[in-house]
C-alpha positions as CSV (number, residue, x, y, z in Angstrom):
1,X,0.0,0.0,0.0
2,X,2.6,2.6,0.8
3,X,4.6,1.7,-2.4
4,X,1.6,2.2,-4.3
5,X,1.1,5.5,-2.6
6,X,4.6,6.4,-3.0
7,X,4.5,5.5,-6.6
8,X,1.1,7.8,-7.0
9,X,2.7,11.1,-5.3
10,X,6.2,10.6,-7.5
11,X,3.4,10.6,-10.9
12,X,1.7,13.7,-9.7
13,X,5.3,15.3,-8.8
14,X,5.9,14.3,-12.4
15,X,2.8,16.1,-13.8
16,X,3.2,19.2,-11.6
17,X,6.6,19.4,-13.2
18,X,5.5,18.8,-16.7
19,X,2.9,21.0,-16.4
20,X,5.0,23.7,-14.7
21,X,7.4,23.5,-18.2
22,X,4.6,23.8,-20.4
23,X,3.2,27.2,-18.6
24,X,6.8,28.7,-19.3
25,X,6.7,27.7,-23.2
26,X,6.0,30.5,-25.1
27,X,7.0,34.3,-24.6
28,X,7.3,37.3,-26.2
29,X,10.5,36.6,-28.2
30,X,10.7,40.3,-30.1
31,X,9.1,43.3,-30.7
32,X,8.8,44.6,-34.6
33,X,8.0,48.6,-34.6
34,X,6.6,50.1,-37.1
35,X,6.7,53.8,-37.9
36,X,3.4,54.8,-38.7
37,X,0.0,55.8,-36.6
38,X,-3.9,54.2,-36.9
39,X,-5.7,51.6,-35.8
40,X,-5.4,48.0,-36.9
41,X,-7.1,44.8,-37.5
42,X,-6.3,41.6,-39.0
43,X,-3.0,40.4,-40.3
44,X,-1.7,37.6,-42.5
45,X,1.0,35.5,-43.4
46,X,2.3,35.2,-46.5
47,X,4.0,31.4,-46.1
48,X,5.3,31.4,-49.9
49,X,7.1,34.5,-50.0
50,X,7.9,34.7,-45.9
51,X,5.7,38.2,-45.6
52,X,3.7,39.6,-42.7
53,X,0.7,41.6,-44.2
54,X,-0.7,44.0,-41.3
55,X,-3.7,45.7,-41.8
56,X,-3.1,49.3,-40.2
57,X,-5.1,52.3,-40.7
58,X,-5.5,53.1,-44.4
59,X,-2.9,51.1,-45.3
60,X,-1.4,47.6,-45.2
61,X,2.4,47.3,-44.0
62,X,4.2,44.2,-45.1
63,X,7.2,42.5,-42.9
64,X,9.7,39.9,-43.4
65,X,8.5,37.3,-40.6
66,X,11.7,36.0,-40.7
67,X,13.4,39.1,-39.0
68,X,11.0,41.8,-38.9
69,X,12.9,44.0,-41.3
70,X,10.2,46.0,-43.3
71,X,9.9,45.4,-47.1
72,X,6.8,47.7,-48.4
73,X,3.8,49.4,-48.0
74,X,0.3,49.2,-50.0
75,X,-1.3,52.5,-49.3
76,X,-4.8,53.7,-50.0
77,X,-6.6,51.0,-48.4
78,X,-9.3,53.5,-46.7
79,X,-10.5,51.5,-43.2
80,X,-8.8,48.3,-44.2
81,X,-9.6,45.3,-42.1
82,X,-8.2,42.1,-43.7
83,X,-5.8,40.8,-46.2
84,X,-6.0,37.3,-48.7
85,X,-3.3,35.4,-49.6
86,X,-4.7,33.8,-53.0
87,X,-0.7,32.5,-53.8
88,X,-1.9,30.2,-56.9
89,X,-2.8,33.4,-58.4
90,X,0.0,35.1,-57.3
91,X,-2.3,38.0,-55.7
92,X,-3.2,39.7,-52.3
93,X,-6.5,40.9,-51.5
94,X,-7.4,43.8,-49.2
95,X,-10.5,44.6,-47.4
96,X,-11.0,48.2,-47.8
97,X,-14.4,49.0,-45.1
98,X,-14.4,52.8,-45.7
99,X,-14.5,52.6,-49.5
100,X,-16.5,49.2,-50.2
101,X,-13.6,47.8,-52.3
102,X,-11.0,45.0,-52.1
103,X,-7.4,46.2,-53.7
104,X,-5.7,44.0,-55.9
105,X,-1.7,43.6,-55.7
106,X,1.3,41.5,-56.6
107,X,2.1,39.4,-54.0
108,X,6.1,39.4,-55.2
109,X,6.4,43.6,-56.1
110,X,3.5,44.9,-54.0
111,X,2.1,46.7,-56.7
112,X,-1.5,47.5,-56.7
113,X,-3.5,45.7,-60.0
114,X,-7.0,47.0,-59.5
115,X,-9.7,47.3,-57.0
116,X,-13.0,45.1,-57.1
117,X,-16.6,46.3,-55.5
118,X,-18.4,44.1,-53.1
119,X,-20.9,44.3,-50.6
120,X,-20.6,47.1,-47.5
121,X,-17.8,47.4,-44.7
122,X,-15.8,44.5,-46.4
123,X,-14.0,42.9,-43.1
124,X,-12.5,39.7,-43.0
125,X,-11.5,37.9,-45.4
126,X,-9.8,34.1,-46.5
127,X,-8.7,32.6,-49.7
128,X,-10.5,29.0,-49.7
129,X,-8.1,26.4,-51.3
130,X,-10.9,24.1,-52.1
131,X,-13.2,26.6,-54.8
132,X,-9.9,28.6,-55.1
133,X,-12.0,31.6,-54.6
134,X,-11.5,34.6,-52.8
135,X,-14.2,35.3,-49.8
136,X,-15.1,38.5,-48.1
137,X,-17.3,38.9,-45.2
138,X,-19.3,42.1,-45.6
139,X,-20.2,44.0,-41.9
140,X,-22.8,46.0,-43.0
141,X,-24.7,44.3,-45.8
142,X,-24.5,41.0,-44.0
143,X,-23.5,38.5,-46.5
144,X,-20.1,37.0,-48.5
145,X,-19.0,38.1,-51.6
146,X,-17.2,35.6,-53.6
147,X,-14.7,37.3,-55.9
148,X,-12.8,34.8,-58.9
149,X,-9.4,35.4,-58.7
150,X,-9.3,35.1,-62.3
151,X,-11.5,37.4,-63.6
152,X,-11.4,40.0,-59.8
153,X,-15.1,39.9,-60.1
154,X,-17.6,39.1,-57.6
155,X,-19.6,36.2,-59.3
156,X,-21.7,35.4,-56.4
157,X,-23.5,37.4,-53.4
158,X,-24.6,34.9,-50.2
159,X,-26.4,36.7,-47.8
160,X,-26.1,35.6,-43.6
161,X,-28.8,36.9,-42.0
162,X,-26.4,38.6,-39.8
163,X,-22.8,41.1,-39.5
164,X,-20.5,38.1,-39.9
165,X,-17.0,38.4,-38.9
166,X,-14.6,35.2,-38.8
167,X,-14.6,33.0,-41.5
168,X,-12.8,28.8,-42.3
169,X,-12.9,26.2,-45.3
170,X,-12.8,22.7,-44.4
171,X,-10.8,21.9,-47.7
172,X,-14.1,20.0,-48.9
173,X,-16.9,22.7,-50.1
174,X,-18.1,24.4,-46.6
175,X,-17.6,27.6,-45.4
176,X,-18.4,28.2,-41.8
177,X,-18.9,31.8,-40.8
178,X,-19.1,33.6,-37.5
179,X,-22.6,36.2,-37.5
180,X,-21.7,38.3,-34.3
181,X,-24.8,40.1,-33.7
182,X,-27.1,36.2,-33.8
183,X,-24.7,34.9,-31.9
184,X,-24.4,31.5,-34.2
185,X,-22.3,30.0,-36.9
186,X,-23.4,29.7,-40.5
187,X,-22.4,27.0,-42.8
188,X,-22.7,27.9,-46.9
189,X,-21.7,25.8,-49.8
190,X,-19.0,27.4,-51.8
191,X,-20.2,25.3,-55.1
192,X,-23.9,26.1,-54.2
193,X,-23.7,29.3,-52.5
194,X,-26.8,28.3,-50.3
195,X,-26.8,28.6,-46.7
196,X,-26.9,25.0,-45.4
197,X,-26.9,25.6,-41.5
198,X,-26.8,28.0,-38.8
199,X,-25.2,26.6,-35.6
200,X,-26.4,28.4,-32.2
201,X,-23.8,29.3,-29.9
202,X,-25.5,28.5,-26.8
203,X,-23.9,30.5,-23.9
204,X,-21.6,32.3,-26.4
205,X,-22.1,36.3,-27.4
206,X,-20.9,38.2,-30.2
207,X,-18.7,35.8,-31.5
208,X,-15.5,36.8,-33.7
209,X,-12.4,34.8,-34.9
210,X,-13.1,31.4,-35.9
211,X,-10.4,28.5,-36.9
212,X,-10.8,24.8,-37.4
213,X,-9.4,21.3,-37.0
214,X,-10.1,19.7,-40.5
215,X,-8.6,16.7,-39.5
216,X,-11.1,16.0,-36.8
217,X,-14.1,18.4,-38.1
218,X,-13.6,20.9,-34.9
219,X,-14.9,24.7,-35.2
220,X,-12.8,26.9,-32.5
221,X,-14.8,30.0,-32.2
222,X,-14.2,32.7,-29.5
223,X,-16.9,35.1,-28.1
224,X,-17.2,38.5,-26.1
225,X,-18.4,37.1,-23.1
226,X,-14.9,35.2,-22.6
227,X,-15.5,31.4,-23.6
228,X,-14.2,29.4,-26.7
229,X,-16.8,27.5,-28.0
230,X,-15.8,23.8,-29.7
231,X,-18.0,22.6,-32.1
232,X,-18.6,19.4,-34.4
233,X,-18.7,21.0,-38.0
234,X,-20.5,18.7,-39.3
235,X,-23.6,18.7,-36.9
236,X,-23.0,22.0,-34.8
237,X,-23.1,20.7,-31.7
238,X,-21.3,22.0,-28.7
239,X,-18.1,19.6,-28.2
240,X,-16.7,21.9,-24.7
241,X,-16.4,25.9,-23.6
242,X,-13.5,27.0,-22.2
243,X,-12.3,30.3,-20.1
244,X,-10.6,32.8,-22.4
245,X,-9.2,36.4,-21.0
246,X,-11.0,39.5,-22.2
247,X,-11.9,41.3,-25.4
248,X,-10.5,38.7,-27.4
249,X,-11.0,39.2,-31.8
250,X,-8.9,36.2,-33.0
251,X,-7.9,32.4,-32.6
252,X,-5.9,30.3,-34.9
253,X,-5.3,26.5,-34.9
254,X,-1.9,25.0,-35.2
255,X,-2.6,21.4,-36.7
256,X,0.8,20.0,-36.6
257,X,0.7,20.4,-32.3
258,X,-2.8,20.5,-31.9
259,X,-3.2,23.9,-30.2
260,X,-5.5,26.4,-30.4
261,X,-4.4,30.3,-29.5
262,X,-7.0,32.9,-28.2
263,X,-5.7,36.0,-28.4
264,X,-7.1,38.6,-25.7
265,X,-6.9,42.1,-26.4
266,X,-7.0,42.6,-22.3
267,X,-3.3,41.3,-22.7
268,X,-2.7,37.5,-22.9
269,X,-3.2,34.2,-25.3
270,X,-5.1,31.5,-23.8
271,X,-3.5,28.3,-25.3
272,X,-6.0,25.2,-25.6
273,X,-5.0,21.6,-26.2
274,X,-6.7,19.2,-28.6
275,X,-5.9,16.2,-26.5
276,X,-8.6,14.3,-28.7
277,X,-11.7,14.8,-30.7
278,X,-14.0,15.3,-27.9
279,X,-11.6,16.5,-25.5
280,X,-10.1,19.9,-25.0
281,X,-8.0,21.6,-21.7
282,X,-6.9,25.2,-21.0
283,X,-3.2,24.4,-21.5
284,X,-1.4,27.8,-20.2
285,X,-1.8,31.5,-20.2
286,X,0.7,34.1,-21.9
287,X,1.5,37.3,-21.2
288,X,1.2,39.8,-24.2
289,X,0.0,43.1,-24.4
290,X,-2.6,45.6,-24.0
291,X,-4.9,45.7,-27.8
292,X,-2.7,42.5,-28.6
293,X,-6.8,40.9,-30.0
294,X,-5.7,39.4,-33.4
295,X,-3.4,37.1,-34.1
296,X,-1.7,35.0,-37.0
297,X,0.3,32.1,-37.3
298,X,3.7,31.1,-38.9
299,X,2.9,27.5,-39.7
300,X,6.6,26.5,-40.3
301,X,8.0,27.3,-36.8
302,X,5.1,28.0,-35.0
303,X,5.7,31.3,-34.2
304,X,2.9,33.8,-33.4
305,X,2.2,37.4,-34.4
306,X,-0.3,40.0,-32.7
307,X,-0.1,43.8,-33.4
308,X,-1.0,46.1,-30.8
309,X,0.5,49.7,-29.6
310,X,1.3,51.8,-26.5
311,X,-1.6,53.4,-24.3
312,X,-2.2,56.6,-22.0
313,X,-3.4,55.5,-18.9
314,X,-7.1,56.0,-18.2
315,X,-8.4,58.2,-14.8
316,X,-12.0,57.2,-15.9
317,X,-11.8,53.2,-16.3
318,X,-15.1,53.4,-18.4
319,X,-13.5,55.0,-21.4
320,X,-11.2,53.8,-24.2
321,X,-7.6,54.9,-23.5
322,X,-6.0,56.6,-26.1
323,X,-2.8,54.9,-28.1
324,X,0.0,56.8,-27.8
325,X,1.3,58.1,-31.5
326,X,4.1,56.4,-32.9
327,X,4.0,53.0,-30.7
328,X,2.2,50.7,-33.3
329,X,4.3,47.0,-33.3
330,X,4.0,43.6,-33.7
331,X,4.6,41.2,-31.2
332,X,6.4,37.6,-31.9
333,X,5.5,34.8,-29.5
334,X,6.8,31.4,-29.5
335,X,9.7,29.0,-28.0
């Protein structure tokens, strides 16, 4: 009996230990500046050509992930939220919110080809690898525009029922969407265009960035009210929620280590473990940085990226402190 006991505590010294490690894994390993004022948004990786696209103000500034150094700039992107990668093409796509519009450029010289109209507020935005079509979500006219990369026309209008924010493939036909103001997921044929579901988040409000398991059919989708919601894609339902940190607009899914990243504009990432289909764990909490709420992922070593800037400090706690000019940068996270 007291072997077997003794054998018990040295497993849980073990775990206490292993888990100790894992809470110490990832940190803010540098700090890119970047010389220019405005809000930002989304940002995207670039894994062919090793560029960081950053949507920032009225314009998009473009980094070597590799080292930070900055390589260009695509300006006149009025209220720009997102940015496609659409590589088989060789293009980029912005979201322009202010002016309705997407801009067109070279992915390997930056320069601007055209601009394409879709629906109203353009936000975010994917290139889906299965239809090889470019998809925007449109904020105020609630629905998708779906642009042909070969042509940069929109050849097809889906409307959500809903502001939809967040949106995946599953490499096989569906879309899924976030709708923040219904608080559900939709699900739309890309072949079709019809809607084919709508997925209730029960518990979950205004949900925004959405990512997915494809090898196991897994939705990640993170809400206001601090939860992640997991979710079968195939039949909606609720697989586990899980505590998140605050005013979080973004989670991506790392497929090769089976971790999910929340990031939390109230200054941390909430890192959740696939351990298998139907089970999920809170595996640590990282420090970031204040307005550090979207976040992208370098597939090749893992390393994350969150933009975010410097902040006056608040008397009145209920309003929105005020960046300080000058302090935008990018954050780097990893091992």
């Amino acid at each position: 009996m007291k072997k077997k006991l003794l054998s018990i505590l040295i497993l849980f010294a073990v775990s206490l230990t292993a888990i100790a490690q894992q809470k110490s894994s990832l940190r803010v390993l540098a700090v890119h500046k970047i010389q220019s004022d405005g809000g930002w948004d989304y940002l995207s990786i670039d894994q062919q050509h090793n560029n960081l696209f950053i949507a920032h103000g009225n314009q998009v500034n473009i980094l070597n992930k590799n080292n930070g150094d900055s390589v260009g700039v695509i300006y006149n992107t009025p209220g720009v939220h997102g940015i496609t990668i659409a590589n088989p093409f060789g293009k980029g796509y912005t979201t322009n919110g202010k002016a309705g519009t997407c801009t067109i450029f070279d992915l390997n010289n930056f320069k601007v080809l055209g601009q394409v109209k879709v629906g109203q507020n353009p936000d975010a935005t994917f290139f889906d690898d299965y239809s090889k079509k470019v998809i925007v979500f449109n904020g105020k006219s609630n629905d998708a525009s779906i642009i042909d990369p070969q042509m940069d026309k929109v050849i097809a209008t889906i409307a959500l029922g809903g502001k939809p924010e967040a949106g995946v493939s599953d490499g096989k036909g569906k879309v899924y969407v976030n709708i923040e103001d219904t608080g559900e997921i939709v699900c739309f044929d890309i072949t079709s265009y019809k809607v084919l579901s709508r997925y209730k988040l029960k518990g979950g409000e205004e949900p925004s960035g959405l990512a997915i398991d494809r090898l196991t059919s897994r939705l990640f989708t993170v809400c206001a009210n601090k939860l992640m919601f997991i979710l079968d894609a195939k039949t909606g339902k609720q697989i586990a929620s899980l505590p998140i940190g605050d005013n979080c607009d973004g989670v991506v899914f790392d497929p090769a280590t089976k971790l999910a990243y929340s990031a939390n504009g109230a200054g941390s990432i909430t890192v959740v473990k696939e351990i298998s289909a139907n089970k999920f764990v809170v595996q640590e909490t990282v420090s970031t940085a204040v307005g550090a709420r979207t976040i992208a992922i370098d597939l090749t070593n893992h390393h994350l990226f969150l933009p975010t800037a410097n902040f006056e400090k608040s008397i009145d706690a209920s309003q929105r402190p005020h960046r300080i000019a000058g302090s935008f940068k990018i954050l780097e996270v990893g091992k």
